[in-house]
C-alpha positions in Angstrom: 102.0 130.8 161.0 104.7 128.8 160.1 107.9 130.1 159.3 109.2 129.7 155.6 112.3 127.8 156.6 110.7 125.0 158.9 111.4 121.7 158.3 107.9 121.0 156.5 109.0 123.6 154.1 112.4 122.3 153.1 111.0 118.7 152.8 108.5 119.4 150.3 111.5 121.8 148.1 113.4 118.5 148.1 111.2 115.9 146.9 110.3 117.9 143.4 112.2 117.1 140.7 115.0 119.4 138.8 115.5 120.0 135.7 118.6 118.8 135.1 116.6 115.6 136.6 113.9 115.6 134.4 116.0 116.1 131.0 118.2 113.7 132.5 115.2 110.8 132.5 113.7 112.4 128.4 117.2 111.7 127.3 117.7 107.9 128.6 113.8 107.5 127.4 114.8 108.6 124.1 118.2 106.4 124.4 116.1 103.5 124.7 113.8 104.1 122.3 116.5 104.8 119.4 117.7 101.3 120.1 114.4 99.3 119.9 113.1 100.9 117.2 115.6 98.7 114.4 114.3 95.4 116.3 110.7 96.5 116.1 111.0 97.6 112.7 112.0 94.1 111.7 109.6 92.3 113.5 106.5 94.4 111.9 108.4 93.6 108.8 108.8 89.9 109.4 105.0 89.5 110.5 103.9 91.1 107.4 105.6 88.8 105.4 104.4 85.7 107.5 100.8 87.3 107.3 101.1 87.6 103.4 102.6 84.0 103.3 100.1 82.4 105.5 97.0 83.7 104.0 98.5 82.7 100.1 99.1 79.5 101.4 95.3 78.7 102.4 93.8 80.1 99.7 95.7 77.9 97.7 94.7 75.2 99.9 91.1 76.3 99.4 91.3 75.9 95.2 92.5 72.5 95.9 89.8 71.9 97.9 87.5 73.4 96.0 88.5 71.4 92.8 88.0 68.2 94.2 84.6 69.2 96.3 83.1 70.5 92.8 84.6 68.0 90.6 85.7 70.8 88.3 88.9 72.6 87.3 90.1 75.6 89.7 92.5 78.7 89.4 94.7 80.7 91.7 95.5 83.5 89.7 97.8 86.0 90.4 97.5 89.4 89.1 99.8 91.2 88.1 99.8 95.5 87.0 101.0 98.8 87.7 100.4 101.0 90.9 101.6 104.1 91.7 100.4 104.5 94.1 103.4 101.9 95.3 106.7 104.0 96.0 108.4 101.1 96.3 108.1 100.0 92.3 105.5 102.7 90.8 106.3 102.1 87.4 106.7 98.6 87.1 103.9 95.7 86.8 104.1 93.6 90.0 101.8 91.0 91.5 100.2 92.4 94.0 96.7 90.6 94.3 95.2 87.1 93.7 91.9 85.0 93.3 90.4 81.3 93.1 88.4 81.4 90.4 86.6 78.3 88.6 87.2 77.3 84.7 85.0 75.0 83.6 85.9 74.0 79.8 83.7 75.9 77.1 82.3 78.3 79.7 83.2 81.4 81.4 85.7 81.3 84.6 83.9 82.4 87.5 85.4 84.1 90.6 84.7 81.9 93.6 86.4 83.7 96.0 87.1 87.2 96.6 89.8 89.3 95.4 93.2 88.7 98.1 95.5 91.6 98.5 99.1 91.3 100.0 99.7 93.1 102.7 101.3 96.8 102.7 105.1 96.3 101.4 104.9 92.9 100.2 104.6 91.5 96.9 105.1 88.3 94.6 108.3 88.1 93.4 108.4 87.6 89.5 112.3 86.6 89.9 113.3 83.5 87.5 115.1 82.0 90.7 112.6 83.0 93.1 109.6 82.4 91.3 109.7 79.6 88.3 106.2 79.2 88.7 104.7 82.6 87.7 107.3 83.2 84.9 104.3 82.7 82.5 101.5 85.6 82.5 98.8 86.2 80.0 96.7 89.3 79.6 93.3 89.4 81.2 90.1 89.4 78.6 86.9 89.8 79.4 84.1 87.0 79.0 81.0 86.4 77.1 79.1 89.4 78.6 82.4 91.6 78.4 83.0 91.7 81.9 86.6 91.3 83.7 86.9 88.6 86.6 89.3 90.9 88.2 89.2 94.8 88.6 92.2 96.4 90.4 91.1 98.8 93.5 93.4 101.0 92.5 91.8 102.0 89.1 93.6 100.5 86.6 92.2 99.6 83.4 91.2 95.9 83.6 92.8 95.1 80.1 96.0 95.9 81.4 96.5 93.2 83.9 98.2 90.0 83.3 97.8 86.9 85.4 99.3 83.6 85.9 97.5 80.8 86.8 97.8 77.5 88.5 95.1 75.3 87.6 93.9 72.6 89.6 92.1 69.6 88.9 89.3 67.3 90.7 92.2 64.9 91.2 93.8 67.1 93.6 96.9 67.9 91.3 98.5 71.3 90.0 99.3 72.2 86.7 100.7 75.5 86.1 100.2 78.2 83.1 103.0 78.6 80.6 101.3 78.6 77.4 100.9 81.8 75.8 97.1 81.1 76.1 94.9 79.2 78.5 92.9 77.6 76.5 88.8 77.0 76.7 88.7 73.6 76.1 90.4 70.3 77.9 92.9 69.5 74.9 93.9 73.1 74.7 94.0 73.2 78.4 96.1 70.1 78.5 98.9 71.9 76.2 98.9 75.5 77.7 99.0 74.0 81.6 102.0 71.3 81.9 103.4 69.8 85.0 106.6 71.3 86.5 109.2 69.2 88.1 109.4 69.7 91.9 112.6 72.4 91.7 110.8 74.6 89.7 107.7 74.5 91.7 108.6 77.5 93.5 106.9 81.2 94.6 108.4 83.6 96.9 106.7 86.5 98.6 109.4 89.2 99.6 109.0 92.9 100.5 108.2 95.7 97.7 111.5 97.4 98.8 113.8 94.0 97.5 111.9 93.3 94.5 114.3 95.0 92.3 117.4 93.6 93.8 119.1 90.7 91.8 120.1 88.6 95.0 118.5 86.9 97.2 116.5 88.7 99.8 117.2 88.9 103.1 114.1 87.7 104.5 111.1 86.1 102.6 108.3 83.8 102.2 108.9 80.7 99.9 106.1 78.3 98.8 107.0 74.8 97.2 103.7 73.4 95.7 103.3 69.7 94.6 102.3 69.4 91.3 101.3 65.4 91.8 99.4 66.1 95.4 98.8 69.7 95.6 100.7 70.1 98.8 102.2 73.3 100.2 105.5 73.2 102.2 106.6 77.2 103.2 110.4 77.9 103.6 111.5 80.9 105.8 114.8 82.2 106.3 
């Protein structure tokens, strides 16, 4: 038998670890942790909004498209109504979702794409500075066969939401909505949807959490969209 205090013994006492040596390592674990976590907070923040900006900016890309492939007049509209299920701004109608949808003249529009949610914590800015382009929203009616083009996931009555439109044509251009009505036909059309000079050809994506606050966020997702050619340019702080 070997004795208790050979050297085989005290060798294997001596490489455990201690307490002291085991809190020691939790503590600098949770040191480093404390510090990342602002920097990673802002990067999942940051991505969201490029995600959000990045998928609003081809689907508007697609109704261009689309327009000019069909030969017919296309939508991206933007909806706009009440969640509370959002913390952020429960009581107040935001734009949270949006759609290409066709509007041929005398007939019923026609969703040609499916419904586009923003991603968790980000939203459409309906700020005068931010956003001249959406500063013009009409309430949703139904069609022909008194059915909606958009229903909100969330439940809400589809009477209640609004929506602001841009409209574009075979041409390739944009026109956006700021007539109190859209119009069904292309004279009435031609009134309600007008061209906007370049500086007021703006939309801004920015988190839920800002969307009350009168200056300028910190960080966002700004769209500039030709009205004569339809193109997107994206601005990032």
């Amino acid at each position: 038998m070997i004795p208790i205090n050979h050297p085989r013994f005290s060798s294997r006492r001596r490489s455990a670890f201690t307490l002291v040596e085991m809190i020691t390592v939790v503590g600098i674990i949770a040191l480093l942790v404390a510090l990342a976590t602002p920097a990673l907070v802002d990067v999942i923040r940051s991505t969201r909004l490029n995600s959000s900006g990045d998928s609003l900016s081809n689907r508007l890309s697609l109704a261009q498209q689309s327009a000019v492939a069909k030969s017919t007049e296309v939508e991206m509209r933007f909806y706009k109504y009440i969640d509370p299920s959002n913390s952020d701004a429960a009581a107040t109608s935001v734009f949270y979702a949006y759609q290409v949808v066709e509007t041929p003249n005398s007939r019923d529009p026609r969703a040609i794409s499916e419904v586009y949610y923003l991603d968790s914590g980000t939203v459409l800015s309906d700020n005068q500075t931010l956003s001249p382009m959406l500063q013009t929203a009409v309430t949703q009616t139904p069609d022909s066969r008194q059915q909606y083009v958009f229903k909100p996931s969330t439940g809400v009555a589809p009477s209640s939401v609004t929506y602001s439109a841009l409209r574009f044509y075979p041409d390739g251009s944009c026109r956006v909505l700021t007539g109190s009505t859209p119009g069904q036909t292309a004279a009435a059309s031609a009134v309600a949807y007008t061209l906007r000079p370049l500086s007021q050809t703006f939309l801004t994506i920015v988190e839920a959490r800002d969307l009350l606050n009168a200056s300028v966020p910190v960080n966002f997702y700004c769209m500039q969209i030709d009205s004569y050619t339809g193109k997107v340019r994206t601005y990032r702080p």
